[in-house]
C-alpha positions in Angstrom: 23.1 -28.5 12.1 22.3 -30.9 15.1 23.0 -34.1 12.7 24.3 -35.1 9.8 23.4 -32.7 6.9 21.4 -33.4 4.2 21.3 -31.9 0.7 18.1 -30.7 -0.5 16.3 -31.2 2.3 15.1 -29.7 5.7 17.8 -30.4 8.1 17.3 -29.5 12.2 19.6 -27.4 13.6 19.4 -23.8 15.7 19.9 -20.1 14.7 22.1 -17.7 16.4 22.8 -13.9 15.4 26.7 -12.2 16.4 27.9 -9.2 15.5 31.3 -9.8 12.9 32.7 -9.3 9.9 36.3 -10.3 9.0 38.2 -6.7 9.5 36.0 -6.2 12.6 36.6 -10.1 14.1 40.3 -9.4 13.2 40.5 -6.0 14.8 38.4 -6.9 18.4 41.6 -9.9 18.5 44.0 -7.3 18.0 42.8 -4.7 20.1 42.7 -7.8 22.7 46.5 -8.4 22.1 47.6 -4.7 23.1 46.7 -2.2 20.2 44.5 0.7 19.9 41.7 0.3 16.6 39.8 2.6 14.8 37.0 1.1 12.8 35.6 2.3 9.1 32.9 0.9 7.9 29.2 1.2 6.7 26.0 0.3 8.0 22.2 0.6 7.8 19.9 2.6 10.0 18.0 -1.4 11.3 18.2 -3.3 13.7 21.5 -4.8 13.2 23.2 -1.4 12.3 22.2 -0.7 15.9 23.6 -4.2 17.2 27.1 -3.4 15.4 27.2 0.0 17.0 26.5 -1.3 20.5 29.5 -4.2 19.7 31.8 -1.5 18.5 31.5 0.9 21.5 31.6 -2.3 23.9 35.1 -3.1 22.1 36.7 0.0 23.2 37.3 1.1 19.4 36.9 4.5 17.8 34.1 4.2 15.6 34.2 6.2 12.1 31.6 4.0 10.0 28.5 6.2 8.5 24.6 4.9 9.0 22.7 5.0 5.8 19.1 4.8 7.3 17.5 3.7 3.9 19.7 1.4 3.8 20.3 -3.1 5.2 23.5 -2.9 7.2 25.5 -5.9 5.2 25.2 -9.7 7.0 26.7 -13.1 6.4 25.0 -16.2 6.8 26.8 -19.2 8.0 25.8 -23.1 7.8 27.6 -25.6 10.2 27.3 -29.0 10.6 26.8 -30.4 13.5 30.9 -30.8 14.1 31.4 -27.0 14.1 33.0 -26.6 10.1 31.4 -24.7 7.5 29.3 -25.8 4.7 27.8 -23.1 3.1 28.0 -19.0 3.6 25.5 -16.6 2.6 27.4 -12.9 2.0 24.6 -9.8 1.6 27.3 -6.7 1.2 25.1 -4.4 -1.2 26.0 -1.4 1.1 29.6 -2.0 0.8 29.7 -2.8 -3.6 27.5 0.7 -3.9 28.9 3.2 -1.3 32.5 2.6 0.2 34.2 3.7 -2.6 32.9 7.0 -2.3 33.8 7.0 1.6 37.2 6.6 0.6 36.9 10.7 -0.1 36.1 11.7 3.4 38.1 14.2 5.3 37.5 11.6 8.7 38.6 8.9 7.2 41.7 10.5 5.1 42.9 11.9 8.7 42.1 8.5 10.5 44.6 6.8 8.0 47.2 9.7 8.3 47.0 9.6 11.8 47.2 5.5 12.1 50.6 3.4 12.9 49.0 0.7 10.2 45.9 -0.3 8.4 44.4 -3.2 8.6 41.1 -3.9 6.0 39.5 -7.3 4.2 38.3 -8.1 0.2 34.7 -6.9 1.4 35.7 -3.8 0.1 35.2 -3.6 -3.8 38.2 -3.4 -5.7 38.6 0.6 -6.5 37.9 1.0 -2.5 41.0 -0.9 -2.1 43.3 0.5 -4.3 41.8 3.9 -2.7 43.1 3.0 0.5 46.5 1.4 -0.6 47.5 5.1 -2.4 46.3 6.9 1.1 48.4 4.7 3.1 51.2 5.9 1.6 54.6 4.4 3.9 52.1 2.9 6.5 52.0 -1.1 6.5 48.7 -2.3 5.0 47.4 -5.8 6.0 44.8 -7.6 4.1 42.1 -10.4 5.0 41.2 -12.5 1.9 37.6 -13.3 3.5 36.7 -15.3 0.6 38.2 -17.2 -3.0 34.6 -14.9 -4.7 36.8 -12.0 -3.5 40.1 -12.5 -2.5 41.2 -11.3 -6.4 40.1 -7.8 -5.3 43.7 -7.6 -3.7 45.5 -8.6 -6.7 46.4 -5.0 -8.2 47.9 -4.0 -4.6 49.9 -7.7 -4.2 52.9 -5.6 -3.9 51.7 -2.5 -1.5 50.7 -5.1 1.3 52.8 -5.7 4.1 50.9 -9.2 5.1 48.2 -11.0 3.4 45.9 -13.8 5.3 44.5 -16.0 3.6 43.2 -19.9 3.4 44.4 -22.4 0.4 41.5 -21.7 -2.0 41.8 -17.8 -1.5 46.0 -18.3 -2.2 44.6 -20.8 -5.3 42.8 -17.8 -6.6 45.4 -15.5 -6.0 48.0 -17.7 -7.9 46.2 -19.2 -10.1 47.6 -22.9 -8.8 45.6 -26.0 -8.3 48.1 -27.1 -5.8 46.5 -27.6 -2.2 49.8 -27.7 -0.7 50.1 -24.7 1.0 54.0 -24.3 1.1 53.7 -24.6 -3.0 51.4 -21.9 -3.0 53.3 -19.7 -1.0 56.3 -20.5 -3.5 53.5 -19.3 -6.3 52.3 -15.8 -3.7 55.9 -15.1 -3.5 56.4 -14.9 -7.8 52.9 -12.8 -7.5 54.9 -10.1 -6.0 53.8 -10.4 -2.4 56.8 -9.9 0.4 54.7 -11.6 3.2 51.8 -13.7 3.3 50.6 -16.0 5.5 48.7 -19.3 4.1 46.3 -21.2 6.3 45.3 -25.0 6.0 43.0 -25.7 8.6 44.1 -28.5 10.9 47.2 -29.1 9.1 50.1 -26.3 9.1 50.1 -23.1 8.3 52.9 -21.7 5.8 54.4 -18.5 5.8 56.4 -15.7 3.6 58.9 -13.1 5.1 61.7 -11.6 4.3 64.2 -14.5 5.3 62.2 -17.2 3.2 59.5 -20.0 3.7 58.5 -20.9 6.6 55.5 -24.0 8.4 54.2 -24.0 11.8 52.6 -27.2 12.4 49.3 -27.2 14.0 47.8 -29.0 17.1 45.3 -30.9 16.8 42.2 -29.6 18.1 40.3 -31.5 20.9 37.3 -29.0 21.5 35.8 -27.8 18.1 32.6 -25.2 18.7 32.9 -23.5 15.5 35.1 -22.9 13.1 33.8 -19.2 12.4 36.2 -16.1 13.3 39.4 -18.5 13.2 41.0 -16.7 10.1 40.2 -13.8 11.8 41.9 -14.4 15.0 44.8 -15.5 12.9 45.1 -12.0 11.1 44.0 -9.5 13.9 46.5 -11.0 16.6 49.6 -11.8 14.1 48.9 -8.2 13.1 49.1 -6.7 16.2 52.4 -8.5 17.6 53.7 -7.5 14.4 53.0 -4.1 15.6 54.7 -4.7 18.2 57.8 -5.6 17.0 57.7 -9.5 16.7 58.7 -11.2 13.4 56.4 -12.9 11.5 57.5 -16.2 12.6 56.7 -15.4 16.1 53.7 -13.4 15.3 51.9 -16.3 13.4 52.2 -18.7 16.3 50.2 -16.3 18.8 47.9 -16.1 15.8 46.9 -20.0 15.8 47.2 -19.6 19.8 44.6 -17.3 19.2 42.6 -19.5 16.9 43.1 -22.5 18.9 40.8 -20.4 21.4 38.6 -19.3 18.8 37.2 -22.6 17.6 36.7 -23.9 21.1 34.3 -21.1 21.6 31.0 -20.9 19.9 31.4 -16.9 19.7 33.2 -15.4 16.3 35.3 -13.9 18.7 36.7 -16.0 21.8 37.1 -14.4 25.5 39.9 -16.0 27.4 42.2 -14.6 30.1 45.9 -14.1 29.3 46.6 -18.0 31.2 44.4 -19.5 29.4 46.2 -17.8 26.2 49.9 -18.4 27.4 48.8 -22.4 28.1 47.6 -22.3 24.3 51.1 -20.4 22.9 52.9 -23.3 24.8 51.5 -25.5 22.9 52.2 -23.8 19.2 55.1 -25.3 17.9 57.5 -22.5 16.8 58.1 -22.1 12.7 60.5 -23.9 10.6 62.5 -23.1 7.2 61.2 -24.9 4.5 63.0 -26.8 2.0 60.5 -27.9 -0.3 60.8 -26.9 -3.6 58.3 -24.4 -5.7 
């Protein structure tokens, strides 16, 4: 939107396409931060299955999705407002509810996962797809993106076979079952679900935490240059994952995570490009996590 939005009316505004998707926005900021990425996914044999191809092979990642030419390679459809944050989100991911369970079967991707140092996947895969991919990870750490509250209960019979699980207040609500919007309650609440690490964000606010030493808040900046708001979750997960790789605790990790997102919603691509200054300037500025004592 270019104004003020209206309900139930015709509202001016511009269109833009970008190839995303929360595993893939979360992987491209990973592979950014120093890890190697293999992608599996589905697409159809259009125009946009071709775009996503192009974007993979640009991102220097190994690319193990399968092309069903009859088929439309899944979408989301975002609506902004004219200050960059999110009022409505169309998700089309037919492909993905009829055909990715029986992907889970293939030799590739069976051998992709044996061969992988950690997996890394989001709630657009339907439910039996997940808790496919949880029994083939076997001792392998297994991070989840919530993507949205609609889906985010997908995860719920593998709480306890994730390593990590990202995720914003009304995707931890679901998960819970809370009405609380305090996110350091609902962590409290993630924690009883049987979930050894999660990571809760609350926009502008803080962001709250689970490891294996307790509960944890990093307090958030305030943002001075807001673009849009897509891909910021995303940058979160993908970059926390891969200093986690890397041997940071999660109380580091998360802070290069909302570095990372700080750069994210000051660009108006789903995925931010920034030199390694530009990134250090914004981890300065990430306060680092604190112990919390609020009660459940």
């Amino acid at each position: 939107m270019t104004g003020p939005y209206v309900a139930a009316a015709s509202n001016p505004g511009t269109m833009r396409e970008e190839v995303g998707g929360g595993a893939f926005n979360a992987l491209r900021n990973a592979v950014r931060h120093g890890v190697c990425g293999t992608i599996l996914s589905l697409r159809g044999g259009d125009l946009a299955g071709d775009a996503v191809s192009r974007a993979v092979a640009d991102s220097g990642i190994m690319d193990l999705s399968v092309t069903f030419i009859d088929r439309t390679t899944p979408s989301y459809t975002a609506l902004l407002d004219a200050e960059g944050e999110l009022i409505a989100g169309f998700a089309d991911m037919d492909l993905y509810e009829a055909c990715f369970g029986r992907q889970m079967r293939r030799r590739s991707v069976r051998d992709a996962i044996a061969n992988s140092c950690a997996v890394l996947c989001d709630a657009n895969l339907p439910a039996d797809a997940l808790i496919s991919l949880a029994a083939l990870t076997d001792e392998r750490p297994l991070y989840g993106v919530a993507i949205s509250p609609a889906k985010v209960s997908r995860f719920i019979p593998i709480l306890p076979q994730l390593q990590c699980l990202f995720m914003n207040i009304r995707e931890a609500q679901v998960v819970t079952g809370e009405v609380s919007t305090n996110p350091i309650t609902l962590v409290h609440a993630l924690k009883r679900k049987g979930l050894s690490s999660a990571v809760v964000t609350a926009g502008g606010d803080i962001l709250a935490g689970l490891d294996s030493t307790g509960i944890f808040e990093v307090k958030i900046p305030a943002a001075t240059n807001v673009a849009d708001v897509t891909g910021a979750g995303d940058s979160v997960a993908g970059t926390t994952t891969a200093c986690l790789m890397r041997g940071l605790p999660l109380r580091d990790a998360v802070r290069h995570g909302i570095a990372a997102a700080s750069l994210t919603i000051a660009s108006s691509n789903v995925v931010a490009s920034y030199e390694d200054d530009a990134f250090a300037e914004a981890l300065e500025r990430i306060p680092v996590a604190q112990s919390s004592s609020s009660d459940a």
